[in-house]
C-alpha positions in Angstrom: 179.8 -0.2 46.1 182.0 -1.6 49.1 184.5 1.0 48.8 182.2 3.7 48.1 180.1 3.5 51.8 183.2 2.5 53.4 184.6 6.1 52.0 180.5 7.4 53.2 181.1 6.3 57.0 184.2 7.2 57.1 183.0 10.8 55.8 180.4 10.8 58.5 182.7 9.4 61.5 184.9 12.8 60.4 181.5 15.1 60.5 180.6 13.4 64.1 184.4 14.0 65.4 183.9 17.6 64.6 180.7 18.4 66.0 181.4 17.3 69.4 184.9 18.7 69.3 182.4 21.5 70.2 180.2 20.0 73.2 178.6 23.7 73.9 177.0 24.1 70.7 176.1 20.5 70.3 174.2 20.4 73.5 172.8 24.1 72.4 171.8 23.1 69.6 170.0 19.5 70.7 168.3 21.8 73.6 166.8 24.3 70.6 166.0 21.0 69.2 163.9 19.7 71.8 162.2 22.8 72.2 161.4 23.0 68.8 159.8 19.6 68.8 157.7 20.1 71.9 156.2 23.2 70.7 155.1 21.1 67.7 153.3 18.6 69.8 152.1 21.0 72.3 150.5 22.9 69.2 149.0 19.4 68.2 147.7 18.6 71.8 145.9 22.2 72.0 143.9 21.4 68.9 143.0 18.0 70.1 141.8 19.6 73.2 139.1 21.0 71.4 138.4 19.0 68.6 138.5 14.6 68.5 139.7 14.2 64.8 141.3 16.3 62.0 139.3 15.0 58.8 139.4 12.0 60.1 143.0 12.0 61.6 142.8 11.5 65.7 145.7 11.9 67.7 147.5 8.5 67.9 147.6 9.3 63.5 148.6 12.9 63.9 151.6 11.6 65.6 152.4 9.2 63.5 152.1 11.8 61.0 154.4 14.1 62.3 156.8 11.7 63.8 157.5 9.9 60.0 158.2 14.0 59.1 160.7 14.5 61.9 162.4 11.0 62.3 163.0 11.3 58.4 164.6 14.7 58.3 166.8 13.7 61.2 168.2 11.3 59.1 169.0 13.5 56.2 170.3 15.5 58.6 172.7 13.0 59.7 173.7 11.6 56.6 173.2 14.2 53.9 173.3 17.5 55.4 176.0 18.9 53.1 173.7 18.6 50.0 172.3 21.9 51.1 175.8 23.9 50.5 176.1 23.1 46.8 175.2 26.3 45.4 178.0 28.4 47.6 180.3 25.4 46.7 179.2 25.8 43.3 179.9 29.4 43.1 183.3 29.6 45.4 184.5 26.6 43.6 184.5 24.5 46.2 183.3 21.4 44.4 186.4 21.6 42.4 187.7 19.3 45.5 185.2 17.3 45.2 185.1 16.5 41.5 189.2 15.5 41.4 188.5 12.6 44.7 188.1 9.3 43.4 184.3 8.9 45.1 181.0 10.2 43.9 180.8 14.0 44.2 177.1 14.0 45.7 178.1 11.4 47.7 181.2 13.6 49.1 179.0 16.4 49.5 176.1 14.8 51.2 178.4 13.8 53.7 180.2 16.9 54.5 178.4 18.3 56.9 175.7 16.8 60.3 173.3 18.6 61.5 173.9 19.7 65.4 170.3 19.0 66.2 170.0 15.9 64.1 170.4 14.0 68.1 167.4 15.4 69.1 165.3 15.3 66.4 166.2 11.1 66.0 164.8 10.7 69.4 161.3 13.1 69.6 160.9 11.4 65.7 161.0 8.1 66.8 159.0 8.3 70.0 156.4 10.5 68.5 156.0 6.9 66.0 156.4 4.8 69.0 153.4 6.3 70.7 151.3 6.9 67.4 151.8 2.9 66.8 150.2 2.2 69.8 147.7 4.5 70.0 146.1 3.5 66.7 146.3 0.4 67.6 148.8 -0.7 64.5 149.5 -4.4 64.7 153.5 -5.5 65.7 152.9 -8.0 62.4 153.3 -4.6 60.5 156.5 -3.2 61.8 158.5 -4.7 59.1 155.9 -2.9 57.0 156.8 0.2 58.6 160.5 -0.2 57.9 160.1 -0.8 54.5 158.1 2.4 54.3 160.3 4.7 56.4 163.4 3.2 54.1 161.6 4.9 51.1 160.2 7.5 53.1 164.3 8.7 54.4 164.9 8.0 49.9 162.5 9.9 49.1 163.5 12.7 51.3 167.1 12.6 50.2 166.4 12.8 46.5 163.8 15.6 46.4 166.4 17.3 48.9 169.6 16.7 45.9 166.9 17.5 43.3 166.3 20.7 44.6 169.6 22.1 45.4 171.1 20.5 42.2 168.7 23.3 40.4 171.6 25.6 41.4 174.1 24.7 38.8 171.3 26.2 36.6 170.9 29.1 38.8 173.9 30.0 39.4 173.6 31.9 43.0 174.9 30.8 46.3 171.2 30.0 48.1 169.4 27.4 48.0 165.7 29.0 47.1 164.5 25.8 45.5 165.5 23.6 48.7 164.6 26.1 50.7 161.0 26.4 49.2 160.5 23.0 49.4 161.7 21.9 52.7 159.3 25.5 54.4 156.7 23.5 52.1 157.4 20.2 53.8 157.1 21.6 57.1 154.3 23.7 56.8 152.0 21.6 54.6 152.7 17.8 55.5 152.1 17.8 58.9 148.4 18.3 58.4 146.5 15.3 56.5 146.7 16.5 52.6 143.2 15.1 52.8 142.6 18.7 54.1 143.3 20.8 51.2 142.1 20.9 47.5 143.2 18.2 44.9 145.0 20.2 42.9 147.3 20.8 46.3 147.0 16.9 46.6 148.2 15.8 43.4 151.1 18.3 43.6 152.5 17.0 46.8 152.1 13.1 45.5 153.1 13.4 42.4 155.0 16.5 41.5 157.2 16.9 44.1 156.1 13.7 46.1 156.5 14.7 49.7 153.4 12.7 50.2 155.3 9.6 50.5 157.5 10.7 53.5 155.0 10.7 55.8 151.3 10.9 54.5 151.3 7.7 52.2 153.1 5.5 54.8 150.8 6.4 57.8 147.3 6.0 55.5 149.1 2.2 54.9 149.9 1.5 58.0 146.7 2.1 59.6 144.9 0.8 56.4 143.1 3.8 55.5 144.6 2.9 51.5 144.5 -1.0 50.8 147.3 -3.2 51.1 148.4 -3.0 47.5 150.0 0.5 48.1 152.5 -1.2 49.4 154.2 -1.7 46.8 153.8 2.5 45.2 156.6 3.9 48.2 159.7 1.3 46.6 158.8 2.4 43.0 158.7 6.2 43.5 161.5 6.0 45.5 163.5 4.4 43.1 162.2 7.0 40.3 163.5 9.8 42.1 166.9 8.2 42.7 167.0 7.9 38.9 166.0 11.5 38.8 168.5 13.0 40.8 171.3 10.7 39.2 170.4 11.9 36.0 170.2 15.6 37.4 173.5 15.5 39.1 175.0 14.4 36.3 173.6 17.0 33.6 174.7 19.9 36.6 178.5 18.4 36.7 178.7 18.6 33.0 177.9 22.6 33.1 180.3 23.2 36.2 182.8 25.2 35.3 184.7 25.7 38.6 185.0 29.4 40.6 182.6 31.7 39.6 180.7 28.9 37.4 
């Protein structure tokens, strides 16, 4: 394990090297980032300008809400970016590089590539929570709460994410539709209280594809809309879906069959 994440951060040190041997499109990129980010509040403030609560959800929660969304993909983008190039690697043979290093092969890929706007994103996540917390009047004695629940929240993310684009060893194309499809899913649909649309809708983003539990799950237990028990759910699904993904990674190596798969 020591050797594996000292061969992880010394992947990522490389990724961060390269983007800002390229301080144009870094900065670019952050700038799209922030713009990005502030349209999504300013979209959020409009609505709150007209109406006090969202089913229930007022502002300080909406935040929260949103800011668990962002801060967590900023952190796959960071650290796991490259999962989303495994079907062209797949298909041009890249993996073959990966498969003959003595280091996990998701692990190699994961860490091949950082997001530009990642910077950004870490920042406008993390203060979007900062003000939520204190708006909705969250007590400090819960912030190691909170950590445990972003931890699974950022696991959670990263295994649905490795999930999804190992579907491409089945698929055998370059794209990532599956990834893809979830991640427009995640964005569109999560940043809204799931309280909002049918149970059938409900039960598919808890328990099907549980993107519940990056942000929607956390924020009803940390401002104890769902009792204190809960607690304990975000750990165990998060270490399902680890299990998951190891055991689908592993079934998509065995049917690689390099260039052209």
């Amino acid at each position: 394990m020591g050797r594996t994440a000292s061969v992880y951060a010394r992947l990522i040190a490389a990724q961060f090297r390269s983007i800002t041997e390229y301080p144009a499109d870094f900065w670019t990129m952050v700038s799209v980032a922030l713009i990005q980010q502030a349209a999504q509040l300013a979209f959020i403030a409009v609505i709150f300008a007209q109406v006090t609560a969202i089913d229930g959800w007022g502002f300080p929660e909406m935040l929260l809400l949103i800011g668990f969304m962002v801060l967590t993909d900023s952190v796959t983008e960071v650290g796991w970016d490259g999962m989303w190039t495994v079907g062209r690697k797949i298909i041009d043979g890249g993996l073959d590089y990966a498969v003959v290093r003595p280091a996990p092969v998701m692990m190699q890929i994961g860490a091949s590539a950082i997001g530009m706007q990642s910077a950004a994103n870490l920042a406008t996540g993390a203060t979007m929570i900062a003000i939520g917390w204190s708006g909705a009047g969250i007590a400090p004695a819960m912030i190691p709460a909170g950590v445990l629940l972003f931890a699974c929240a950022v696991a959670v993310q990263l295994t649905v994410i490795t999930i999804m684009n190992c579907v491409n060893f089945w698929l055998k194309g370059p794209s990532p539709v599956f990834a893809w499809l979830t991640a427009q899913t995640q964005e569109t649909a999560t940043r809204f209280p799931l309280t909002i649309y049918p149970r059938a809708v409900r039960a598919l983003l808890t328990w099907a594809v549980p993107l519940a539990f990056v942000n929607f799950i956390p924020v009803q237990i940390l401002t104890g809309a769902l009792p204190a028990w809960w607690l304990a759910v975000p750990p165990v699904v998060a270490a399902v879906l680890f299990a998951i993904a190891v055991l689908v990674a592993k079934a998509g190596l065995r049917r690689y069959e390099s260039a052209g798969h």
